[in-house]
Rosetta silent file (secondary structure, phi, psi, omega in degrees, C-alpha in Angstrom):
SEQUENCE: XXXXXXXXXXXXXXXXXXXXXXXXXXXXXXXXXXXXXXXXXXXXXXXXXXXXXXXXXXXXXXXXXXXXXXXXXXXXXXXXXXXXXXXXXXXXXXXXXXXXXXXXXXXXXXXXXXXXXXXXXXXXXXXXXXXXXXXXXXXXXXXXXXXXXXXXXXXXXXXXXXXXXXXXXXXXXXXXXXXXXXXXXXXXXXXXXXXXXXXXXXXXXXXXXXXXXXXXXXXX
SCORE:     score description
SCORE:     0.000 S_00000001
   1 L     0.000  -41.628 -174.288   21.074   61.919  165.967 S_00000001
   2 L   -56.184  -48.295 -162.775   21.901   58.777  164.009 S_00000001
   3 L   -68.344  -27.558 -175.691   25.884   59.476  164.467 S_00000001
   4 L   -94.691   -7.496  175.372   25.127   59.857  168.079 S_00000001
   5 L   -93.641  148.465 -161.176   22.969   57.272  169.015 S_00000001
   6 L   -40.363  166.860 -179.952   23.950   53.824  170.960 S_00000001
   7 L   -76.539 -129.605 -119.443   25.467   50.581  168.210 S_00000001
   8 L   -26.015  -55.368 -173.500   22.061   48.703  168.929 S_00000001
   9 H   -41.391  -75.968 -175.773   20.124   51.864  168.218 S_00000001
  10 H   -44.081  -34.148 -165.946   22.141   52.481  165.100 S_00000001
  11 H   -82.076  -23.613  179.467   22.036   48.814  163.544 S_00000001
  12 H   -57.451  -36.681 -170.500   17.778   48.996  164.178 S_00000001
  13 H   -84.045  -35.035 -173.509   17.637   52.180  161.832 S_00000001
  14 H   -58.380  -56.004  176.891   20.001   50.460  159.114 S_00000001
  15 H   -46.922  -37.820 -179.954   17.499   47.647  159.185 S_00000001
  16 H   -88.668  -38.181  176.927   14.700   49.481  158.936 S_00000001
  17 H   -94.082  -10.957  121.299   16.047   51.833  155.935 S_00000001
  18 H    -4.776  -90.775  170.652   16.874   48.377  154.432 S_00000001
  19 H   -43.777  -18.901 -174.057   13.823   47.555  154.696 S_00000001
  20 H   -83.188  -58.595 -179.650   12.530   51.034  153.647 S_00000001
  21 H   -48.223  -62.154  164.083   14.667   50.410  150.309 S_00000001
  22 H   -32.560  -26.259 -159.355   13.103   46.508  149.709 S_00000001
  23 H   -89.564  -99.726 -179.768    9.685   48.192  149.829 S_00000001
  24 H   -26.818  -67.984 -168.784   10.468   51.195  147.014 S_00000001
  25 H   -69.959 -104.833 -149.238   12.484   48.214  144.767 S_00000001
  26 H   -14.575  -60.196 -150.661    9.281   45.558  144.972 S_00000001
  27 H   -75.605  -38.489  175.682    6.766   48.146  144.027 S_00000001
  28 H   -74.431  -39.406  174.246    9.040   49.306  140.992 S_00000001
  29 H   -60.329  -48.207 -157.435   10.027   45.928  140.250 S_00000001
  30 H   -95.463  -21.192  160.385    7.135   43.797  140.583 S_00000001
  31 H   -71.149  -11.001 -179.619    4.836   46.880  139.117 S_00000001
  32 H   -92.730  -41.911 -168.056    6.739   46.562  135.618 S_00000001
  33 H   -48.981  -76.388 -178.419    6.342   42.691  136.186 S_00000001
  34 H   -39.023  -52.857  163.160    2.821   42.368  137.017 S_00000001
  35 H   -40.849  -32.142 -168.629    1.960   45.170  134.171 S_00000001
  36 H   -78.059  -58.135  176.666    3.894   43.260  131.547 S_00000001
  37 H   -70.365  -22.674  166.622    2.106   40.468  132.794 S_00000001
  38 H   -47.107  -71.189  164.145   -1.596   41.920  132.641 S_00000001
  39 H   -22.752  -57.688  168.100   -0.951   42.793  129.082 S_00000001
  40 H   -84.941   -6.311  156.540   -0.470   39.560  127.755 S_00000001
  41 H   -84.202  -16.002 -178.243   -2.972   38.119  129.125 S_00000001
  42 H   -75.699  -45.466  157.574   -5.163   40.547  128.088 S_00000001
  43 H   -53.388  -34.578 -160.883   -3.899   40.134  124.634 S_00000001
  44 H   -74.870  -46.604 -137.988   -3.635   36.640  125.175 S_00000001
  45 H   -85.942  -50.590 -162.149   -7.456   36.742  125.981 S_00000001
  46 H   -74.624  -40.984  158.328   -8.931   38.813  123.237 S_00000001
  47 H   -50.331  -36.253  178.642   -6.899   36.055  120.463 S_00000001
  48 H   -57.591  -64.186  156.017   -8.904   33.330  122.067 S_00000001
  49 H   -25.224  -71.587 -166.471  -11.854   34.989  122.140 S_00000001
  50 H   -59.920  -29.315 -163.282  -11.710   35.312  118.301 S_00000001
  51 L   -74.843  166.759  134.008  -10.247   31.786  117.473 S_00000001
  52 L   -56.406  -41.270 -175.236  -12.328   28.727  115.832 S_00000001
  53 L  -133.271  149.729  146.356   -9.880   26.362  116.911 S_00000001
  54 L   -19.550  102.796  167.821   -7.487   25.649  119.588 S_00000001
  55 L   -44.448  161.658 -133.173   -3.820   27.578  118.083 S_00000001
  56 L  -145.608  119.433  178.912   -1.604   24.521  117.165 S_00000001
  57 L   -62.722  125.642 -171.734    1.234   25.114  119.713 S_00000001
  58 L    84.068   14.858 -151.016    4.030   27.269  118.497 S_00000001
  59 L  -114.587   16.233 -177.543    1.826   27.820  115.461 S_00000001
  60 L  -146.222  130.367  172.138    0.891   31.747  117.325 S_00000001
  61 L   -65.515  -94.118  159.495    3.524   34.313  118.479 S_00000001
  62 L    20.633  -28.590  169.769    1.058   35.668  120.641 S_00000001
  63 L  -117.914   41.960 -153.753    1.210   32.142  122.758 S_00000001
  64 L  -120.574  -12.650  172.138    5.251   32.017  122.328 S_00000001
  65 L  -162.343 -149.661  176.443    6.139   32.648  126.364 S_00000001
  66 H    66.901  173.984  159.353    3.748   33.543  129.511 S_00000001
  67 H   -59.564  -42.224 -151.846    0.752   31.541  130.881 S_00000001
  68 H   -85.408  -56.886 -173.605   -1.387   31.683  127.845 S_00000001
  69 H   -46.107  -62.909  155.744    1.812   29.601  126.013 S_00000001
  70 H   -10.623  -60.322 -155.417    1.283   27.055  129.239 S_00000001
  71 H   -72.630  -79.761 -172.710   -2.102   27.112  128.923 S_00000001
  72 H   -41.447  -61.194 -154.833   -2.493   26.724  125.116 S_00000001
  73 H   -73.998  -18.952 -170.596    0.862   23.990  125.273 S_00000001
  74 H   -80.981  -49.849 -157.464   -1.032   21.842  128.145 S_00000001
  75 H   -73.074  -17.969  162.318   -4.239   21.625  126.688 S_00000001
  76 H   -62.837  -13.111  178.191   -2.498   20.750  123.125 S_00000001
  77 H  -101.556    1.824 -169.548   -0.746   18.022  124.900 S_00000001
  78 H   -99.731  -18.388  173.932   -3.480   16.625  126.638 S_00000001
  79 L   -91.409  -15.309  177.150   -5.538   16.308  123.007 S_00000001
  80 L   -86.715  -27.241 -173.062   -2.179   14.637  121.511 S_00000001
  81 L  -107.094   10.106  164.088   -2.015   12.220  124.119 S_00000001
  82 L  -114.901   14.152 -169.483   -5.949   11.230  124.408 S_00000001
  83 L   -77.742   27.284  177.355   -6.508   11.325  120.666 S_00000001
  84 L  -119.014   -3.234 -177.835   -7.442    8.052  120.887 S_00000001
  85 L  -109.394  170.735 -160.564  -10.016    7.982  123.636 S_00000001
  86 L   -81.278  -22.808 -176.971  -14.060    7.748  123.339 S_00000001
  87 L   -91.832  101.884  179.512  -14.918    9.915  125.852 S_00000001
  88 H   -56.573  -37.867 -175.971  -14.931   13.350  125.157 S_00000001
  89 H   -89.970    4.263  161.534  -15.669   14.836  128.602 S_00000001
  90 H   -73.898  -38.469  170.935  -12.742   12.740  130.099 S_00000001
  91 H   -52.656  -89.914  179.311  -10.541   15.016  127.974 S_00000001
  92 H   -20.589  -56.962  163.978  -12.149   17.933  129.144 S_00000001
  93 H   -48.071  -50.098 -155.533  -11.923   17.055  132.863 S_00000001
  94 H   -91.778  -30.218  166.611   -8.111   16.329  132.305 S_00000001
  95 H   -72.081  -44.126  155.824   -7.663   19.634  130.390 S_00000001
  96 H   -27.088  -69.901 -178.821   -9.469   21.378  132.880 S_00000001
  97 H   -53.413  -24.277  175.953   -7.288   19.708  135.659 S_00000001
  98 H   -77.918  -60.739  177.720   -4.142   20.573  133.845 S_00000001
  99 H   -51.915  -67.266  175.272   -5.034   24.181  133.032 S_00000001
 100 H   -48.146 -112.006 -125.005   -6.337   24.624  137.345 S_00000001
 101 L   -69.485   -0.663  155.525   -2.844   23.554  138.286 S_00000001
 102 H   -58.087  -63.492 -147.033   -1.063   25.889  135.881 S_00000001
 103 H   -62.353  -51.698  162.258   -3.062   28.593  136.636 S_00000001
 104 H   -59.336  -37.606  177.031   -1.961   27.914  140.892 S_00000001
 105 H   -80.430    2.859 -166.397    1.599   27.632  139.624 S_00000001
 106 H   -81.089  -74.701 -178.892    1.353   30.946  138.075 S_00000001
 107 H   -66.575  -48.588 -173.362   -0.248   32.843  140.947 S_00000001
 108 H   -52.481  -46.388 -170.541    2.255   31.527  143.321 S_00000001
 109 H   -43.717  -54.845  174.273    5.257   32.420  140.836 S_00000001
 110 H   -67.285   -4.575 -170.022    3.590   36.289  140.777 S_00000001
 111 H  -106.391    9.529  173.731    3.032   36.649  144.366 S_00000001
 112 L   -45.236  112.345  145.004    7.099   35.832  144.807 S_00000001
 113 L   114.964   39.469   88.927    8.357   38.627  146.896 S_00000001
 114 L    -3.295  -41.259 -169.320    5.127   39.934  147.651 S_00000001
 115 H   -62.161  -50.444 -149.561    5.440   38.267  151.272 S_00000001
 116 H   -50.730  -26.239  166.341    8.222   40.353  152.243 S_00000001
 117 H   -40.046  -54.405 -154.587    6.130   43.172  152.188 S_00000001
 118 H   -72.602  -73.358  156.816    3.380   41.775  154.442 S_00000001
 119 H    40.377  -99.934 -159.068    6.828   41.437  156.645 S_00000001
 120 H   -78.115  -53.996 -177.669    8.261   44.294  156.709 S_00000001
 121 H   -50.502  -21.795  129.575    4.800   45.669  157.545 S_00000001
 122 H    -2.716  -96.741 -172.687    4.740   43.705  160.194 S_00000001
 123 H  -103.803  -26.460  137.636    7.405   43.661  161.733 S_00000001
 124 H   -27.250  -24.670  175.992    8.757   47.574  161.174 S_00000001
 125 H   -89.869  -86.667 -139.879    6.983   49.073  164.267 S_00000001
 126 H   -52.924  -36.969 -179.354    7.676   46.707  166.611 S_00000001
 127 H   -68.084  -50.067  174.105   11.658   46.927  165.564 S_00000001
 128 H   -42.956  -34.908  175.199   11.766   50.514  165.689 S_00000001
 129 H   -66.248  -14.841 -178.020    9.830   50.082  169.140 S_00000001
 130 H   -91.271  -36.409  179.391   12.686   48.122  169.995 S_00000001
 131 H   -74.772  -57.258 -171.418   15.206   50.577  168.918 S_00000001
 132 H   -70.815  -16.264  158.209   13.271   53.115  171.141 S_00000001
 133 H   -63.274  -32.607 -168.007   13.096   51.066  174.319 S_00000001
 134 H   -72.396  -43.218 -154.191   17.034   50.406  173.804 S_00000001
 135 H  -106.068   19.755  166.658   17.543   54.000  173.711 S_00000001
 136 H  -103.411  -22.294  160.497   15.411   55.403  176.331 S_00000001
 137 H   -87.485  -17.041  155.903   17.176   53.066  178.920 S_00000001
 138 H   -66.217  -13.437  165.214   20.372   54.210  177.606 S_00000001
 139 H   -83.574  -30.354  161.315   18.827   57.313  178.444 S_00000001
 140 H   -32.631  -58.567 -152.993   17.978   56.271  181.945 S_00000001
 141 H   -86.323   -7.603 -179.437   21.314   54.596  182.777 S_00000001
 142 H   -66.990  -47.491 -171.139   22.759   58.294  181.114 S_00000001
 143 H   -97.320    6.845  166.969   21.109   60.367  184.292 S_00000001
 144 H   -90.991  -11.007  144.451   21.935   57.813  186.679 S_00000001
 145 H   -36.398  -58.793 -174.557   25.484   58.540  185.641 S_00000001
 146 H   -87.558   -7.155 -141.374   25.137   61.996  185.763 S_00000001
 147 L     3.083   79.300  176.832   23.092   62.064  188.647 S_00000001
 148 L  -147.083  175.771  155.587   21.216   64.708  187.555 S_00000001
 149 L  -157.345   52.107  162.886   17.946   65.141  186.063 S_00000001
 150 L   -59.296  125.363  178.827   18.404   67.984  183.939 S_00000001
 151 H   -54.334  -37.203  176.004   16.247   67.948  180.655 S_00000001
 152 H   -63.164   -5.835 -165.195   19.389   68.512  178.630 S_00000001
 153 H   -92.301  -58.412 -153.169   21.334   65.564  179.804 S_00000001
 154 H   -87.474   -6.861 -177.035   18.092   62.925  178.729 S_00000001
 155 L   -80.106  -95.293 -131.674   16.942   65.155  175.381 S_00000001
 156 L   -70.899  -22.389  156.725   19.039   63.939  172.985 S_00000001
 157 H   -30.421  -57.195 -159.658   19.056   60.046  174.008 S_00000001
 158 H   -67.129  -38.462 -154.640   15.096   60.205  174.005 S_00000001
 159 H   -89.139  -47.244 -169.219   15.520   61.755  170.386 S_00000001
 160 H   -43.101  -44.612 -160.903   17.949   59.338  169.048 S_00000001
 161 H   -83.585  -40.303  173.270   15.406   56.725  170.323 S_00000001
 162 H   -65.556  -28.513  143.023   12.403   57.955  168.948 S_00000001
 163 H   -14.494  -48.846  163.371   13.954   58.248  165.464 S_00000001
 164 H   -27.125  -76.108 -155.184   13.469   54.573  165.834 S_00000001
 165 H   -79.706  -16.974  178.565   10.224   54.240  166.468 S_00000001
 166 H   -81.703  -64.876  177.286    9.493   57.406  163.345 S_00000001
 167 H   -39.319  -46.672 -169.559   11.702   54.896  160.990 S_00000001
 168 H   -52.720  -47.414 -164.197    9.768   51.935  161.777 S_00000001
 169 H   -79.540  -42.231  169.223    6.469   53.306  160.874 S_00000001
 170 H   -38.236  -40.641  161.310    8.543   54.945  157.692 S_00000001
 171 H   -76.927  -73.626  167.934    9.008   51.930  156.891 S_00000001
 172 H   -29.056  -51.147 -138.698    5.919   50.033  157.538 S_00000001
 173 H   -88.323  -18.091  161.972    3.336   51.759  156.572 S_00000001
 174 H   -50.844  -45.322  175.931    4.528   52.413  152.641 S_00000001
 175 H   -69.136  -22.358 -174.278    4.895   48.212  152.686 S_00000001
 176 H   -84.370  -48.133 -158.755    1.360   47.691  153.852 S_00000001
 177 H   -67.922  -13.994  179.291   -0.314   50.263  151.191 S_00000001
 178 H   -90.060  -43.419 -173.646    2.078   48.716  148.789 S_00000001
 179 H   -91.591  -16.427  161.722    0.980   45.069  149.482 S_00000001
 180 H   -63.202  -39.551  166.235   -2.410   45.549  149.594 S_00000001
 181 H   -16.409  -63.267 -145.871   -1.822   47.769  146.214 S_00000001
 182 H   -60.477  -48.397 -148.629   -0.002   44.256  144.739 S_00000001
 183 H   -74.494   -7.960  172.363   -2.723   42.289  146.345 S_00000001
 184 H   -93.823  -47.426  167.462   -5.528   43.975  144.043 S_00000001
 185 H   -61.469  -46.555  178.201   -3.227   43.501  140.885 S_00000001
 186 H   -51.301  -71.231  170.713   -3.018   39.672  141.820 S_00000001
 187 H   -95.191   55.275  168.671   -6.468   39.474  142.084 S_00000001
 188 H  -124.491  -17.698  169.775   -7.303   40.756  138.734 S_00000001
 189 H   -40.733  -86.422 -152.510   -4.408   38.858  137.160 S_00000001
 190 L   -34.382  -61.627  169.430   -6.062   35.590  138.989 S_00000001
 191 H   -23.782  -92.829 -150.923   -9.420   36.945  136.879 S_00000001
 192 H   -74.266    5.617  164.798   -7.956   37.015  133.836 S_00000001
 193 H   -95.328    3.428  156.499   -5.895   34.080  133.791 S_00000001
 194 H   -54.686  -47.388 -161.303   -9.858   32.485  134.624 S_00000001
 195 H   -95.795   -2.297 -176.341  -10.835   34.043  131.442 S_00000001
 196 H   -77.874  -59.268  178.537   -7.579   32.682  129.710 S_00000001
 197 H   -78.351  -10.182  165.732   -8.437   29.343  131.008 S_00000001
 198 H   -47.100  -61.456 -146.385  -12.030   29.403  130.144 S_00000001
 199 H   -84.898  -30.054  176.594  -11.558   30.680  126.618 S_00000001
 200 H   -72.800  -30.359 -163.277   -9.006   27.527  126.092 S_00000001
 201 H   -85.673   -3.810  176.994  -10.922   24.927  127.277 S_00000001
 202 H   -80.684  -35.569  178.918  -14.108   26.281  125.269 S_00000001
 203 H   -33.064  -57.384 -166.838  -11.689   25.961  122.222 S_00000001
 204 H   -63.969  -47.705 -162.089  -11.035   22.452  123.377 S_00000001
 205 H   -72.692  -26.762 -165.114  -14.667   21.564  123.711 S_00000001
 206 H   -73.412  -59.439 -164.070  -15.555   23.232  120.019 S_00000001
 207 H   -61.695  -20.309 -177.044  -12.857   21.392  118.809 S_00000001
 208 H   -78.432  -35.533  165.013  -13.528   18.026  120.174 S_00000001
 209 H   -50.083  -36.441  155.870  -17.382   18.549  118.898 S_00000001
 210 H   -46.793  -65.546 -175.397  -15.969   18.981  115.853 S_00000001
 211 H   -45.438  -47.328  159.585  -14.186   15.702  115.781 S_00000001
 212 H   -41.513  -42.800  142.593  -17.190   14.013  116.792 S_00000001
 213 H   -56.660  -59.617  163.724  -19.012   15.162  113.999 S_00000001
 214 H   -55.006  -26.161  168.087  -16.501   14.327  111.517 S_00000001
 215 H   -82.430   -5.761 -162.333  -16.348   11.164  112.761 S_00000001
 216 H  -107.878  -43.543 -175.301  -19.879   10.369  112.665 S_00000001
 217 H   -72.287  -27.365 -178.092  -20.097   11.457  109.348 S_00000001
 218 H   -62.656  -41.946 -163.407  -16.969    9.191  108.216 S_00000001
 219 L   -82.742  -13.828 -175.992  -19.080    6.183  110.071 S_00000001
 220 L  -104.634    0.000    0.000  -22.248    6.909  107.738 S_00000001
């Protein structure tokens, strides 16, 4: 049917099993990604949890690449370059604010090719519907040719075309169940880099209480 159907016809199913292929690579690709990334946040999470202090950047493998290094390197750089001010909860607000726009540079970075999905999901029917309109008036302009209107003249045109409209949804409907899939991984990611940033900035606050003490004690 493919070999036999009109050039228009033909380049919509190439497009569409294109598109079928983009689908199948995201979900393997971006499922080892996302997985990789769960894990070290997870990992990430459960060191934090445990510490006393803030990790001394570069002074923990375990914070050596990912968000949690990000996290962990902003809020160490935001206590090297305030160690001089009085206010403790100005620090905190600016580690907070630093840590919030990581955490958005993050989620965008993970939801990279994610769109096309939404796309393809999209936009897959309607081209295949498109393929199948093309190739039901090539079947049309086929019997006014023939002047006949024998079922054998107009069957295989109509088949050619609906092959279209069966790719399209072949396509489609694997990309939506795939990006909602991704769109459930994202937001448990989004959780735990919450619980990432959480567990740093209580670090930050222990540690600054600390200081505060020690300092009080220096002044008596």
């Amino acid at each position: 049917m493919y070999l036999a159907a009109d050039t228009v016809v033909k380049t919509v199913m190439i497009g569409l099993a294109v598109a079928s292929i983009a689908t199948w690579t995201i979900l393997l690709a971006k499922s080892w990604e996302l997985g990789r990334h769960a894990r070290q946040l997870r990992q990430a999470r459960a060191r934090l949890l445990e510490a006393a202090r803030l990790p001394p950047h570069g002074g923990d493998a375990s914070f050596d690449h990912g968000a949690a290094n990000a996290l962990v390197e902003a809020a160490c750089n935001e206590l090297r370059l305030s160690h001089d001010a009085a206010v403790p909860e100005g620090i905190k607000e600016r580690v907070a604010s630093r840590l919030e726009r990581i955490e958005l540079q993050h989620a965008r970075q993970l939801r990279s090719g994610i769109g096309l999905l939404a796309s393809i999901g999209a936009i897959a029917p309607f081209v295949g519907l498109f393929g199948t309109v093309w190739g039901i008036m090539n079947s049309f302009v086929g019997i006014a040719q023939a002047n006949t209107t024998n079922l054998a003249v107009v069957a295989p045109g109509i088949a050619e075309a609906l092959l279209a409209t069966a790719l399209g949804l072949v396509a489609a409907i694997p990309a939506v169940v795939v990006y909602n899939h991704f769109t459930r991984v994202l937001a448990g990611i989004r959780t735990l880099m919450g619980d990432l940033s959480a567990a740093v900035q209580q670090l930050v606050s222990r540690d600054l209480d600390r200081a505060a003490i020690a300092s009080a004690r220096t002044a008596h």
